[in-house]
N, C-alpha and C positions, 0 to 999 in steps of 0.2 A: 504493500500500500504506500510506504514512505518510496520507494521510488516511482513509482506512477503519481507518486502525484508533485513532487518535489519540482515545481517550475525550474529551478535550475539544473538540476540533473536534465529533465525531458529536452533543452538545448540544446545541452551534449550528444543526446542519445538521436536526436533530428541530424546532428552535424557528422557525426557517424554511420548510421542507417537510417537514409532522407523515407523511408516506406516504414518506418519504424509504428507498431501496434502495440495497447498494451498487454499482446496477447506476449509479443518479445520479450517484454520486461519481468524479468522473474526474482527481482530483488538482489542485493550483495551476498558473493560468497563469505563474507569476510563480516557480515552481522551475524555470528551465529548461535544458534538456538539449540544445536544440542550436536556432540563428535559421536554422528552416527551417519553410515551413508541413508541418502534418501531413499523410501525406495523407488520413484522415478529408474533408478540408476541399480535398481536390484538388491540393495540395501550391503551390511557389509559382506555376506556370503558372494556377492559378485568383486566387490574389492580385493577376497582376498582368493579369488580364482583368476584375477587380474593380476595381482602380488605372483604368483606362483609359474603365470606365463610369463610375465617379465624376468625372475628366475635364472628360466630355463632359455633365455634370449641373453644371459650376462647382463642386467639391467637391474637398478633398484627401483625403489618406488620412495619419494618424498612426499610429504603432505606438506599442507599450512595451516599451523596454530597460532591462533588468534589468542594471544597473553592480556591486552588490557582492556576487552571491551567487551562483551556480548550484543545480542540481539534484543531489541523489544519486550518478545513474548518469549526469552528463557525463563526458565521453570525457575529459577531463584529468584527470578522478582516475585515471586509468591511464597516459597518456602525459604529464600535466606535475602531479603531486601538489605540486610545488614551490609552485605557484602558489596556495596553498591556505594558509591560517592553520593551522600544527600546534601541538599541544601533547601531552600525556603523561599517564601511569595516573594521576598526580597529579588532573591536571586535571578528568579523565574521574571519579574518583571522588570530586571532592569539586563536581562541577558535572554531572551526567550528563545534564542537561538542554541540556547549551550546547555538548556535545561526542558524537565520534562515532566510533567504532570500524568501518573501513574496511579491506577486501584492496584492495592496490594492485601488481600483478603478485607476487613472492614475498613482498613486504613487509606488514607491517598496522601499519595507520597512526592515528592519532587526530588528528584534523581539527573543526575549529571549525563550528558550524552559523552562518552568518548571523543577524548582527542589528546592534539600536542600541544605542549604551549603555545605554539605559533601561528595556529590557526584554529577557525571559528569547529565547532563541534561536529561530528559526523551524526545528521539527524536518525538513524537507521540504528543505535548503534545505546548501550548504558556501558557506563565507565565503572570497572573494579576498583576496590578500595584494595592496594596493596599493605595497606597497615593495619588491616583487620589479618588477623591471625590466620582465623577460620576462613577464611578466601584464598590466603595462600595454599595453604592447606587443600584445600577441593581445586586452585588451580593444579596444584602438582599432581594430584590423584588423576586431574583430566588430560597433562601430558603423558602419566603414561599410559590412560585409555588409549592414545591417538599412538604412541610408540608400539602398542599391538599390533597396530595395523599396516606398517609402512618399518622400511629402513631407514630414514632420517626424518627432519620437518624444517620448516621454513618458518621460525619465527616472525609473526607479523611485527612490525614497528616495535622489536625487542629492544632497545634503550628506554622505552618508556618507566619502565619499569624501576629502572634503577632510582635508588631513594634519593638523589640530591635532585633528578630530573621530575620525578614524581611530586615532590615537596615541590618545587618550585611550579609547578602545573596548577597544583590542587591548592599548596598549603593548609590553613586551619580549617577547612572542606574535608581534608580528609584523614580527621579525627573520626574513628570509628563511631558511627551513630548509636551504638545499645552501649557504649559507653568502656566498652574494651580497651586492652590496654595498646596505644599504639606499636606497632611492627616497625623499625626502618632498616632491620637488617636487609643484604643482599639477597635476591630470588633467586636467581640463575644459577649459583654454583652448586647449590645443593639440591634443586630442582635435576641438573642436567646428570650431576653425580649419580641419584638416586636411577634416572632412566641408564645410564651404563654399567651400576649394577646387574640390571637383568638383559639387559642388550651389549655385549661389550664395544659392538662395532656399530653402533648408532649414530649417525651425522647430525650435528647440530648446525642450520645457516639462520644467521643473523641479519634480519633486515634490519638495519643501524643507518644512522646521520649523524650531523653534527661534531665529525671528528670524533666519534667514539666505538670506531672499527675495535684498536689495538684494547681498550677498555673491554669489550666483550670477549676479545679473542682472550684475557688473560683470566673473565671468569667462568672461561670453558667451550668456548663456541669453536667449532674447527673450522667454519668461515661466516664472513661479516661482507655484506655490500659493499662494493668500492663504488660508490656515488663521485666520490671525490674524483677520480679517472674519468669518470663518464661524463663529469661537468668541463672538465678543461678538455678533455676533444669535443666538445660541442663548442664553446670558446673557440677554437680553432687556431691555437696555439702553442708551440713545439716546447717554449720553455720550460712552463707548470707542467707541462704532461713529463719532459725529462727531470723537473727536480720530484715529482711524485713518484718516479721511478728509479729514486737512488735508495727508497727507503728498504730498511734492511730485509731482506729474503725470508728471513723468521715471520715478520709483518705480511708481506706479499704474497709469501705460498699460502696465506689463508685467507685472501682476498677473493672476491667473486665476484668477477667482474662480467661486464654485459655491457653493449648497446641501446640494447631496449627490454623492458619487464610491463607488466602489466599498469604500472602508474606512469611513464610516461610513456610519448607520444612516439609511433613507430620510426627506425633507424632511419629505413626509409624515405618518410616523409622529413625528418631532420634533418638529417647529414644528405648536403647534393651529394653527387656521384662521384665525382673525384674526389672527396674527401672522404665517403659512406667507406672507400676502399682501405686508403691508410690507416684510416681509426678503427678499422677491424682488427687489422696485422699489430698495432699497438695495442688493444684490446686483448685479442685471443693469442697473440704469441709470446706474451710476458707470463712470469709465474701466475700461480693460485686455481680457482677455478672457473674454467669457460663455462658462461652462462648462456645459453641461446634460446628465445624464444618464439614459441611457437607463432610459424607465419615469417618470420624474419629472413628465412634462406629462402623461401619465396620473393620475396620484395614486398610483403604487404603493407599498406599504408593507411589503413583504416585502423583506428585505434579500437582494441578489442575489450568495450568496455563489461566489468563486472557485474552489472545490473541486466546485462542485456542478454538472453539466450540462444540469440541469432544474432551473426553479423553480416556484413555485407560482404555478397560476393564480387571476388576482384581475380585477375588474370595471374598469372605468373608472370613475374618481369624475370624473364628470358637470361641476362645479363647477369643479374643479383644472383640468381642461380646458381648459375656457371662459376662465378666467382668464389660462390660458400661449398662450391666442389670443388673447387680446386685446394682452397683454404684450409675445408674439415684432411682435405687426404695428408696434407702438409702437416696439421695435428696430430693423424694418426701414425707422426716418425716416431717412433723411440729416443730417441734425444730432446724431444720436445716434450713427452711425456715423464720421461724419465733422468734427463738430462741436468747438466748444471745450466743456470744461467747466468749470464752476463752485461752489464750495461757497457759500455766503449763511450771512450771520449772523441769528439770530433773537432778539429781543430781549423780554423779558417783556412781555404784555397791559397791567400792571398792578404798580405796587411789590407787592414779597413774591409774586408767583403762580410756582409752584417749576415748576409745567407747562412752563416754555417748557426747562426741560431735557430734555424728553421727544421735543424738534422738530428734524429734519434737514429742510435745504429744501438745495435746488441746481439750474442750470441747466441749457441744451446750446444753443449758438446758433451758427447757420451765416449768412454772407451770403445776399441773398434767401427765404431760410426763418424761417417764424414762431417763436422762441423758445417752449422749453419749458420748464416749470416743475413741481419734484417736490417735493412736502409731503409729508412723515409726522411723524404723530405716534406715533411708537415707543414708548409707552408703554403700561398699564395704566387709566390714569383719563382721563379726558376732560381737555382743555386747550386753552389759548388763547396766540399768541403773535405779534408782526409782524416777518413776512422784510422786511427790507431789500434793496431792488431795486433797483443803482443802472444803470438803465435809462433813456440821456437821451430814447430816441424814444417816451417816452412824454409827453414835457413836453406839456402842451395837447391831449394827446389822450383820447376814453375810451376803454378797454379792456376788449373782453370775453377772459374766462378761461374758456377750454371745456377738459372737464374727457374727457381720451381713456379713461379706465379707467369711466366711467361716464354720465350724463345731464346730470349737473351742468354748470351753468353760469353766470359772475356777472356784472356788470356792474359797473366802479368805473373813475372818475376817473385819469387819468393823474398829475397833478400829487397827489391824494394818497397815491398807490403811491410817490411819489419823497420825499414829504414825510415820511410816520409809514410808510410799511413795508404791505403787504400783509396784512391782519389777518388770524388764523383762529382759530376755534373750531369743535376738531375733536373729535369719538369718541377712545375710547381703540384705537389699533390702525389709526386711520382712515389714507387717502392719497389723493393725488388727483397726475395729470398733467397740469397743466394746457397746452394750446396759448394761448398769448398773442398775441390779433388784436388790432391797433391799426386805431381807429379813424378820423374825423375830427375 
């Protein structure tokens, strides 16, 4: 009902699928009402005959747990209201946007919608009181309902949670209402501990902001959003994306990074084309984990909104395609997988040429396996710059540089690769992967 009728959402959902009915609209996956599958969808006896063919494909299954908010008509606004962020007529009439007037058996109640501090409340959605005890408590119990059912989960907007973020959201709001003793210990370490007791090899991802990747990674998440990447190549700018990627390897192999996810707007329609290319190769060929969203290696462009149960049908862009095969096979090297990685310094063509700020180079090298080598030039205008390679097994030898994303191929010196640096003059926008065969 709240998205059928929410005038602004119905905008969205016109600007996305212009035929749009509210027959489409079937509400957010991410208000919810109970970790159980619908049965629409065959309820969980078909989840976990879906769990057991994915299995037998080498595949996990991840879900999404929703940590700070429920649904409307969840069953605890009737049997535990407590656990609920409440406030008052006050509240309600001087914010009617962020508050909600509820019957809760003879009582009526005014209860908090879910949100961040930063923005206005998600109307579809009551906000948990993490400093009630007994809320914590029944949320861990319903993490690991959800860890029955799946190999890892997708914490929804998990920083929320954290007490200095929470306090500063809620403040004296969220003093437990039946008068309990406030909670501000941490949720997450002992939450996630308690699911690796019975699951040992359970993946925990972090949807995190705010510079608070490395904070979750250290109480227990094995990976956290890398927003912070995906904002500086949308920026379209080589600097921030190369000092984002000096940080140290321990930080980045837990990174999960992506293009595009379900909250913003498709790669597609963001990134033109000559750049949708390089910020992919900077995206998915640096540590941590590649994330790809469904629609993406198609080229879709229509944002595939949560409320909506039909989206718009669109074509295959032919190209995007092409490219995300060529890219996933380059993934599936073993030195990319399994390899070390490397950032490289690029050092101007030439005094004064401002270009060489425009250039990320980095490696991936495995024992037995041929070194690879990634140039971009993340830029706007054409430029020239030499990566230093400091590569002893190429002393004496010549090297070709075969280039996996295209036809290219070079031929140079080993001793001058180690001496002045691997030269390039590239396009603006250009990239190349190169595999590096050492010769005789």
């Amino acid at each position: 009902q709240v998205a059928r009728t929410d005038a602004e959402l119905r905008r969205g959902y016109v600007q996305e699928l212009p035929d749009v009915t509210d027959e489409d609209i079937c509400g957010s996956p991410f208000a919810v009402q109970n970790y159980t599958v619908h049965r629409d969808f065959g309820g969980d006896a078909a989840l976990a005959r879906l769990r057991q063919r994915l299995h037998q494909r080498g595949l996990r299954l991840m879900l999404d747990f929703v940590p700070n908010h429920t649904a409307l008509d969840h069953p605890w606004t009737q049997s535990h209201p407590e656990f609920y962020v409440a406030g008052d007529e006050e509240d309600l009439a001087r914010e009617p946007h962020n508050w909600q007037r509820l019957v809760s058996g003879p009582h009526t109640l005014i209860l908090a919608h879910g949100r961040d501090p930063y923005f206005p409340g998600w109307s579809d959605t009551l906000q948990l009181n993490y400093r009630h005890a007994g809320l914590r408590a029944a949320m861990q119990a319903e993490l690991l309902r959800v860890a029955e059912r799946c190999d890892g989960v997708r914490c929804d907007m998990a920083m929320l949670l954290l007490p200095d973020v929470f306090l500063k959201t809620w403040g004296d709001k969220a003093r437990p209402a039946d008068g309990s003793q406030p909670v501000d210990e941490l949720f997450w370490p002992d939450a996630l501990a308690e699911v690796r007791e019975r699951h040992p090899d359970f993946v925990f991802m972090a949807e995190v902001y705010w510079d608070l990747e490395w904070v979750l990674q250290q109480q227990g998440f094995d990976y956290t959003y890398d927003k912070r990447l995906y904002d500086r190549l949308r920026e379209q700018k080589a600097g921030p994306v190369r000092a984002h990627l000096r940080a140290p390897l321990a930080f980045q192999n837990r990174c999960a990074r992506f293009l595009e996810n379900h909250d913003e707007k498709r790669a597609a329609a963001v990134f033109p084309w000559e750049v949708h290319q390089p910020a992919a190769l900077l995206t998915y060929l640096t540590p941590g984990l590649r994330f790809f969203h469904e629609g993406q290696l198609q080229g879709r462009r229509a944002q595939a909104l949560p409320q909506l149960a039909r989206r718009r049908v669109e074509p295959v862009d032919a190209a995007v395609q092409t490219f995300y095969e060529r890219l996933l096979d380059c993934l599936r090297r073993p030195q990319v997988r399994q390899g070390r990685w490397t950032l490289h310094t690029c050092r101007p063509a030439w005094h004064d040429n401002p270009t060489v700020d425009q250039f990320v180079a980095f490696s991936w090298e495995l024992a037995s396996e041929p070194r690879l080598l990634a140039t971009v030039n993340f830029g706007p205008t054409r430029g020239q710059c030499y990566v230093e390679l400091p590569f002893p097994e190429l002393r004496g030898k010549s090297v070709l540089l075969r280039d996996l994303l295209s036809t290219a191929q070079y031929e140079r010196s080993g001793d001058e690769l180690l001496s002045r640096g691997l030269y390039l003059d590239m396009a603006a926008w250009g990239y190349h992967l190169f595999e590096i065969v050492v010769g005789r």
